[in-house]
Structure formats: C-alpha cells, structure tokens
N, C-alpha and C positions, 0 to 999 in steps of 0.2 A: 397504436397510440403511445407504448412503451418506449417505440424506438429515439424519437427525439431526446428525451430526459436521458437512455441508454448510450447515445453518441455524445450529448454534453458531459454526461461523467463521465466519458473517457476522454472527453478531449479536456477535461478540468483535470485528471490525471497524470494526463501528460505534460500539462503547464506543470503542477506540484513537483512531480518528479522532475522535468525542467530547474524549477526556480531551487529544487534542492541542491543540483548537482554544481549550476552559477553559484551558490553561497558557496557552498565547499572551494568552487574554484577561486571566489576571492578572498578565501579566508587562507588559500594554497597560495595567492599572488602576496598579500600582507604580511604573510611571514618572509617570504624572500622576501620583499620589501627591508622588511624589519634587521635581519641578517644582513643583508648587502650594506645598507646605511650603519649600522652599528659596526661592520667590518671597517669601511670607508672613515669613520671618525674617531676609530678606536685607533685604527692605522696613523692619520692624523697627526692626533696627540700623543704617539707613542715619537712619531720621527722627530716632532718642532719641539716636543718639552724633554723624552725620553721618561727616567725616573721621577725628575721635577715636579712637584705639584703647583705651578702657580697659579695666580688667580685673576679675575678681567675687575677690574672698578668702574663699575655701574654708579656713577654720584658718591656716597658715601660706605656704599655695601661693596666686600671683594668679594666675588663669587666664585670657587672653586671652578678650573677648566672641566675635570672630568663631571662638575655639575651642566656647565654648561653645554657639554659634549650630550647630555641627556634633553637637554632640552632642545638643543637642535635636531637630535633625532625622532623626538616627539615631531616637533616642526615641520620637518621634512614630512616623516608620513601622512602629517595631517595636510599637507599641501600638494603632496602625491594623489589623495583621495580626491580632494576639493575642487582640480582641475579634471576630471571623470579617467584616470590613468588605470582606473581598476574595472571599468565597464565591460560586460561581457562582449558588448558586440563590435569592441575593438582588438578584440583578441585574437589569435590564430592569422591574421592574414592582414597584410597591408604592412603599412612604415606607420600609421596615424598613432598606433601605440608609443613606439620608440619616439615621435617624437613630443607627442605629450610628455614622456618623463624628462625628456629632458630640456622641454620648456619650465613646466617643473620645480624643477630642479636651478634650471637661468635663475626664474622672477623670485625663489626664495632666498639663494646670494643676493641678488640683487637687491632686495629689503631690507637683508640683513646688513649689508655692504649703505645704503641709503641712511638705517637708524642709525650704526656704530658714528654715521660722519655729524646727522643730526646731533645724536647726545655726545659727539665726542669720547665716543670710546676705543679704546687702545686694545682693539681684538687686533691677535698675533695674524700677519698676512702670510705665514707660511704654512699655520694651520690651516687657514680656511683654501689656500693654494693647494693643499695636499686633498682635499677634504673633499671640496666638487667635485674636478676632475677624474677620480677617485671612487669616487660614488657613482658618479655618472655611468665612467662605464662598466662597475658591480652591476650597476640597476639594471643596464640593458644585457649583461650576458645572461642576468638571474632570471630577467623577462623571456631571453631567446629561450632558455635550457626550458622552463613554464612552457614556451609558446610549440617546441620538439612535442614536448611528454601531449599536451593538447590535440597536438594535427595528428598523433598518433591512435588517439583516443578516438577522435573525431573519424577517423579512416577507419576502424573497426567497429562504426556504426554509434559511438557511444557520442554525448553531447550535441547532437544534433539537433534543430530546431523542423517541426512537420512544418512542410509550408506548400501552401495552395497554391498554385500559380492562377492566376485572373488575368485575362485579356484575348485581345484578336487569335486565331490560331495561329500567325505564323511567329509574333511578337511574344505571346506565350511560349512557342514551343522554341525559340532563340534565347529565352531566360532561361527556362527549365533545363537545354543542354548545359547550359555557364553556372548554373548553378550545380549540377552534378559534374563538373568535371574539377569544380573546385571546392573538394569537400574541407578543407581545412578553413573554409570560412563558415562555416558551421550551418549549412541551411540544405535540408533535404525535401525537394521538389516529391509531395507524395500523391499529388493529383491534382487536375486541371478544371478549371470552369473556366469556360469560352464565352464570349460576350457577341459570338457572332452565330445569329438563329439556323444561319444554312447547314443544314446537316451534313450538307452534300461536301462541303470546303475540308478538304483534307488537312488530318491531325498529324503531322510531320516530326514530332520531336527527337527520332532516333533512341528513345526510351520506352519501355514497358510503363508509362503514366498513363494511368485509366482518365478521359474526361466524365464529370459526373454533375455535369450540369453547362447548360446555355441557356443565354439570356443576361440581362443586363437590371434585375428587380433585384433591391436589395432582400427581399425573402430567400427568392434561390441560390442568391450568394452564401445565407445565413447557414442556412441548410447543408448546404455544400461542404462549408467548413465546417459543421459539425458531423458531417459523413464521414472526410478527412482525417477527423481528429486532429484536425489541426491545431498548433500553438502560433503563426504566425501565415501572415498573410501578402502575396505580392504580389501589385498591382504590375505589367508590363502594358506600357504605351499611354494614350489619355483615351482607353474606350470605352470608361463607366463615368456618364454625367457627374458632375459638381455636385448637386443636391445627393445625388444616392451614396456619393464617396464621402460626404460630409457626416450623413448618418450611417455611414458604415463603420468608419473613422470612432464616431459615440460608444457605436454599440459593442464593437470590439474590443474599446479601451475596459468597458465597464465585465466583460468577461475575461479579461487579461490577456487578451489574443494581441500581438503583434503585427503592424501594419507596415508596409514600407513599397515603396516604389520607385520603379526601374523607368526612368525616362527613354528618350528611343535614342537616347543617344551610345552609340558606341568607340571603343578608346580616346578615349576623353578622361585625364588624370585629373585628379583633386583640384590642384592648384589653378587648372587652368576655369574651375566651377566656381561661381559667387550667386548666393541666395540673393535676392532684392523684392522683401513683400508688397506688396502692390494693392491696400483691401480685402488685406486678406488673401490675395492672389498670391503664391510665391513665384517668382519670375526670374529663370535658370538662365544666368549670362554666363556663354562662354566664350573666353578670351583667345586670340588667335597670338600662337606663339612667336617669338620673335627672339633671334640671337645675333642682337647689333647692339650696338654700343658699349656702355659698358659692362653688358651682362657676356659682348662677345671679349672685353678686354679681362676680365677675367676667368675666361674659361680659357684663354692663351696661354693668358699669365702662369694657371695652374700647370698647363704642360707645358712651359718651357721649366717654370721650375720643378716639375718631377719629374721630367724626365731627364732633365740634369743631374738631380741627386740619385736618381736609379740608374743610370750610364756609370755613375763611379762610384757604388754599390757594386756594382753586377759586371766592371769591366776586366775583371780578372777572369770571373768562372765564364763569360763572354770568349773570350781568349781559347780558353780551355775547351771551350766545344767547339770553336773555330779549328784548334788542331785535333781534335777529336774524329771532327769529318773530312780534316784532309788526310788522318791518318788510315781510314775504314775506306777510301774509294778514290779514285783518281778524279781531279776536276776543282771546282775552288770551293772556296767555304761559304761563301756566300752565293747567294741566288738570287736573280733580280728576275722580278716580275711587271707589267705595266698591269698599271690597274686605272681606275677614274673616279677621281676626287671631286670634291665639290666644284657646284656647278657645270660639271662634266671636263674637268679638265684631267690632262691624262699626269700620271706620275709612272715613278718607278718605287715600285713596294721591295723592301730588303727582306730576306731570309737566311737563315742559315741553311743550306743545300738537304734537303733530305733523301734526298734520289741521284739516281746513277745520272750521269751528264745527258746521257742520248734521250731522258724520258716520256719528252714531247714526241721524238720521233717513235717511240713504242707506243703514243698513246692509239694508235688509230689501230692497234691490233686487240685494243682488251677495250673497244669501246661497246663491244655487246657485250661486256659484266659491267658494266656502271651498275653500281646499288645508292648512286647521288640521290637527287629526287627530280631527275629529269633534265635539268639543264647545266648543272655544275657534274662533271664527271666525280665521283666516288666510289673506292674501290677496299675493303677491311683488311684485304690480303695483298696488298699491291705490292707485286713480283719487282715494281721500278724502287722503291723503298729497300735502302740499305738497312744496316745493322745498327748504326747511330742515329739513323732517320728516323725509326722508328721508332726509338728512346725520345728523341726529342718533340715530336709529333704527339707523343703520347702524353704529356707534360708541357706543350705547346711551347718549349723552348726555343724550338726556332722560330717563333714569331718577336724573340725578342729584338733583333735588330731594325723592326719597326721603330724603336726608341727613336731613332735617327732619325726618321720620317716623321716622327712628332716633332723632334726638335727643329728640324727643318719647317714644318707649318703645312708638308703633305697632308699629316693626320693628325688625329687629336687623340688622346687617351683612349676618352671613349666615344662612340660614336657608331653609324653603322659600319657593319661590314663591309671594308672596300671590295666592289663588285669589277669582274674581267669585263672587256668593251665586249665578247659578247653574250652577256649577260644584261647589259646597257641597253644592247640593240633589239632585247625582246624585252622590253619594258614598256607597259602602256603610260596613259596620263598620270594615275595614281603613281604607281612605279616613281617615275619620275623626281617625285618630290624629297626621297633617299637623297639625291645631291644635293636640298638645301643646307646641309651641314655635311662637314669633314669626317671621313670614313676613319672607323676608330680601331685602337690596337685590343680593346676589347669593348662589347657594349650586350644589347641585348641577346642576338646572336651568342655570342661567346657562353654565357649563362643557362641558355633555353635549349641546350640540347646541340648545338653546332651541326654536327654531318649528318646526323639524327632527323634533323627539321625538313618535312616539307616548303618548297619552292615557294608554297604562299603562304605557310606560318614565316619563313623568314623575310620577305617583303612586309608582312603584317606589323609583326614586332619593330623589323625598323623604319615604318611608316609612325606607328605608336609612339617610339623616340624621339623621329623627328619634332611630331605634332606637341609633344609634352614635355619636353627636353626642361630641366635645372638643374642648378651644380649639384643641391642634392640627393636626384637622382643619379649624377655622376657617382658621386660617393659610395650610393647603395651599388651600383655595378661593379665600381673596383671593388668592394668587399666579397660579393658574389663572387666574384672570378677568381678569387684566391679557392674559394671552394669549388669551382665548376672544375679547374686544374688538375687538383688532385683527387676529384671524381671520375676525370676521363669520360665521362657523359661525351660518345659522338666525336671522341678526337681518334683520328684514322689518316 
C-alpha cells in the first residue's frame, strides 16, 4: 500500500530537483542577457556621443543619454522575457530560441522607432543604429555559448527531463529512438506504456526501455508514470481516446507532470505547421512547400549576388590553389564532373583537380576497398589523391569553383547534394523528389557528416530540405558549414 505514495515522492522529487536546476538556468540565461544588452548600449553611446554627455527632450524634460541607455536596457530585458526567450523547453535545440530574440529585439526598435516619431523625439539614429544590430548579435552568441555549456550538461546526463513514452509499439518505439538520439533537446525516454493489449506484438525500440504497462485506462497510465518517476509525459500517434487524454491532460497538470505530443507526422519543419482550433479540436495543417515565384526570385537573387561578392573575395587565393595543383602533378587545375540538376537535367560540376589525371581509370582496381556507403565510392586513404588534393579536400577547397555554377544557375548555394547520373539511376519515387530544387554548393549533406553519412541518411536529409526549404534555413546552413569545414567531419 506504501508503494504508490513511495513512487509519487519520488517522481515529486524529480520535478523539484527539475524545476531547481531550469531556475538556475534562467537566471544563467538573464545574466548574459543583461551583459550582452548592457555591452551592446554602452558600445552605443560610447561611438555616437564618445566623452559627451548629451541629453534626448522628452517635451519639456532633458533626459540624460547614459540615463536613457538604462532604461532601454531595462526595456529590452523586460521584452526579452515577455515574448517567452527564456523558456526552458526552447533551449538546447532548434533555431525557435534565436529567433525569438531576435524578434524581440525587431518589435522593441520598432516601438521605440513608432513612439520617438509619435512624440517627436530627436533620438540620435546612429545610436540606436549601433545599438540593435549590436545587441543582436551579443544576444545570440551569449545564447549559443548558454546553449554549448547546456547540450553539454544535458550529454552527461544532467538536465534531463524522465519521460514515458505512450502509444502503439511501433509509434512508441520511433519516438523513444529520436528521442534518445537527440539528447540536447533534453528529454530522456525512461519507460514505455503501450496502448496495444497484445502481448504478443513486438517491442522494437533498439533500447534497453522497460514497458510497464498496456492498455489504454487512464489509471494504468497514472500508475505507470508514477513507476517511471516521471516528470513529463509523451503521447506518440492518436492511440488514447479524447475523454481519457483530456483527463489525463487535468491530472498531470495538477501534479506538475508535463504533457506533450508527437503527431505521426515525420520531417515536417516548423514553418510548414499551423494550429487551427476546431471546438476545442486542434487541427494540424500542413502546408506543401513551394519555390516559385518570388520566394524562387529571391533565393536567385541571393546567389547571384554572393556568389559574385565571394568570387572577388576569394579570386586571388582561387588563383593560388589553381597553381598549387598544377604545381604538385601533371594535368589541369580544374576538374569537370557531369552531375544532374534539377529536374534531372545534366550539368558540368567545376573543381579544383584533387587527384592524379588517370583516376577514373584506377577506379575499378580499389573498388573492393570503397568505405562510401554502398553506392558513392569512398576511400580515407585514396592512393589517387595527390599532396594538394588532400589539403584541399580536407577543407573542401576545391569545391570552391562551384561558385561559377551558382553563378551560372547550375546550382544554388545551398541546396542538395548534386548527385552522379548513376546515383539518379538507383533512385526510387521518393528519391526522386531531390531534383525538385538546385543541387547546392553546400546544404544539409555538407553539415551532417558528408562521406560519413549513410546512402539513406543522405537521401533523408535532402528529401527534409527539399520538403522544408526557406531562406532562413538557407542562412542556418551557410553558418553551419563554416563550422562543418574546419571540423573535417567526413571530408576524405
């Protein structure tokens, strides 16, 4: 009879200890907060006034700048908080953080920028020009460096949320792997309750997860998460009736247990999801992606003009690696490959040469060491790779002469991995759908591991692009790949 009241204290334990260590952590995010913004406005007014003190005329009152520089920073934190920038369960994983702040961060200029024109006030525009911009991105490196010290924390077990997994076995045991393979989103799968009575239906999750209950009553669910010692709870698929999810929903709120649930949908990003309540019903629309018009005139637009400004940026040391590999090997600097662009049309991919000239004709002698992942030949130690080949491969420099294929309209910046025709030619229906957009000079491939990647994690990922595709995913890639670069992750 002890044991019930013995598994609720501990699973009330585990919330305390929980809810202690989120305060700490937001009272760790308010400080950088507070540093970042106060760097950002101190900077400010240190470049537009210098030693100056002067003041803003508010009607009849001058208000000291360095007064006003207080009060903006008040401001801002307070509008940092209010939009939920400090939430735990936006933390460690996703872009939803970064871009709350610097939404933010937009609507609080922009109030400010709205009242100055209503009352007529003569705020300095080089302060407030130095001051966002400025802040902005303090606020996201001091979030990133936060978000490191976190995923860190979170990997050596610490910050973790227990959570039950609920539903069908095979829908359950599909959450429960994604959930342990992504521990920097903070959620540790520590046991399973199955909604499906047959004992017989095999538990598959590729983990040591005990199930400790079946059935679909809200008691055994109760139970269960108090076995668990659970702090949160996730629902995978719709296999627990309305009524019982509704009173589950109650009674978990009122013991502090967290609820949340995993539709059966899979790679499916944010943006392309919109709630729409229905009586109470919520009704999950999602949108089918689309790069026509002008969302495709500006993702052009972007690569003609960067890759114009990066071609004369980069057309000297370009140059220099050009006579680099004609000096290390006989043969030309450049290497042209056919590859197949969108909608399967064929192109000629540019590189800088990393290998001896004959190496195609040597492939068919080291085809039983491929270490690729089955259908792309890869090789760690590959005898056809020169002494500058290899420098540059490792640093992926020679895929810099792709520039020219973006600028041409072969490729886009980012996008998938342009694929060889016969890599095309073993492509199913799915497959296929890789050519609805322009194979990119980096994209999700590039970021995820590159030579590294299984044959179907690399179809997956740039099926997921395709499907999800905005410019500011664009963005988050090219910043990625400045780090995937000098990680050498998979470059061979």
């Amino acid at each position: 009879m002890n044991k019930p009241t013995h598994r609720a204290s501990s699973s009330r334990q585990v919330n305390d200890k929980l809810d202690m260590l989120e305060h700490d952590g937001r009272v760790r995010v308010l400080l950088v907060d507070f540093l970042c913004i106060t760097w950002a406005v101190a900077i400010a007014e240190l470049l537009r006034f210098g030693l100056e003190r002067p003041s803003l005329g508010i009607g009849s009152v001058q208000t000291p700048y360095p007064l006003v520089s207080v009060v903006l920073d008040v401001l801002w934190l307070i509008t940092l908080g209010a939009l939920g920038t400090r939430e735990p369960r936006i933390q460690g994983f996703g872009t939803e953080e970064y871009r709350r702040v610097a939404t933010a961060s937009l609507w609080l200029f922009g109030a400010i920028a709205i009242f100055s024109y209503v009352f007529q006030l003569d705020t300095a525009r080089g302060y407030v020009a130095v001051a966002l911009p400025l802040g902005i991105v303090s606020l996201l490196i001091g979030r990133w460096a936060l978000r490191k010290d976190l995923i860190l924390r979170r990997k050596s077990g610490q910050h973790l949320r227990r959570v039950l997994v609920i539903g069908g076995a095979p829908s359950a045991a599909h959450l429960a792997r994604q959930l342990h393979a992504h521990p920097a989103a903070g959620y540790q799968p520590v046991a399973a309750y199955l909604t499906t009575p047959d004992a017989t239906e095999p538990w598959t999750t590729g983990l040591e997860l005990p199930v400790i209950g079946r059935g679909k009553d809200l008691e055994g669910i109760l139970a269960a998460v108090e076995a668990a010692a659970a702090d949160s709870v996730a629902i995978s698929g719709a296999d627990v009736d309305p009524p019982t999810l509704r009173q589950l929903g109650w009674t978990l709120t009122a013991r502090d247990i967290g609820m949340f649930m995993a539709p059966a949908l899979t790679d499916v990003a944010g943006p392309r999801i919109h709630m729409q309540p229905l009586s109470g019903l919520p009704l999950i629309h999602v949108t089918t992606p689309n790069l026509e018009g002008l969302k495709a005139v500006a993702k052009r637009g972007f690569d003609i003009s960067a890759s114009l400004v990066l071609l004369m940026i980069l057309a000297v040391p370009m140059c220099l690696v050009a006579f680099l590999v004609k000096l290390d090997s006989s043969g030309p600097a450049m290497f042209r490959q056919t590859r197949i662009g969108r909608s399967g049309e064929v192109f000629s991919m540019l590189k800088f040469r990393s290998m001896v000239t004959d190496a195609e004709q040597q492939l068919s002698l080291l085809t039983e060491f491929n270490e690729g992942n089955g259908v792309l030949f890869k090789l760690k130690d590959d005898p056809r790779v020169t002494k500058v080949g290899r420098f540059i491969r490792r640093y992926s420099i020679d895929e810099l002469p792709q520039l020219f294929n973006v600028l041409m309209g072969d490729m886009s910046l980012v996008g998938p991995r342009p694929p060889l025709p016969v890599e095309v030619e073993s492509y199913d229906d799915f497959a296929h759908r890789r050519l609805l957009v322009k194979p990119g000079l980096t994209g999700p491939w590039q970021v995820s591991g590159r030579s590294d990647l299984s044959w179907d994690d690399s179809i997956r990922l740039d099926l997921y692009y395709v499907e999800n595709w905005s410019m500011f995913q664009d963005m988050i890639y090219l910043l990625r790949t400045v780090r995937a670069v000098f990680a050498k992750d998979g470059a061979y």
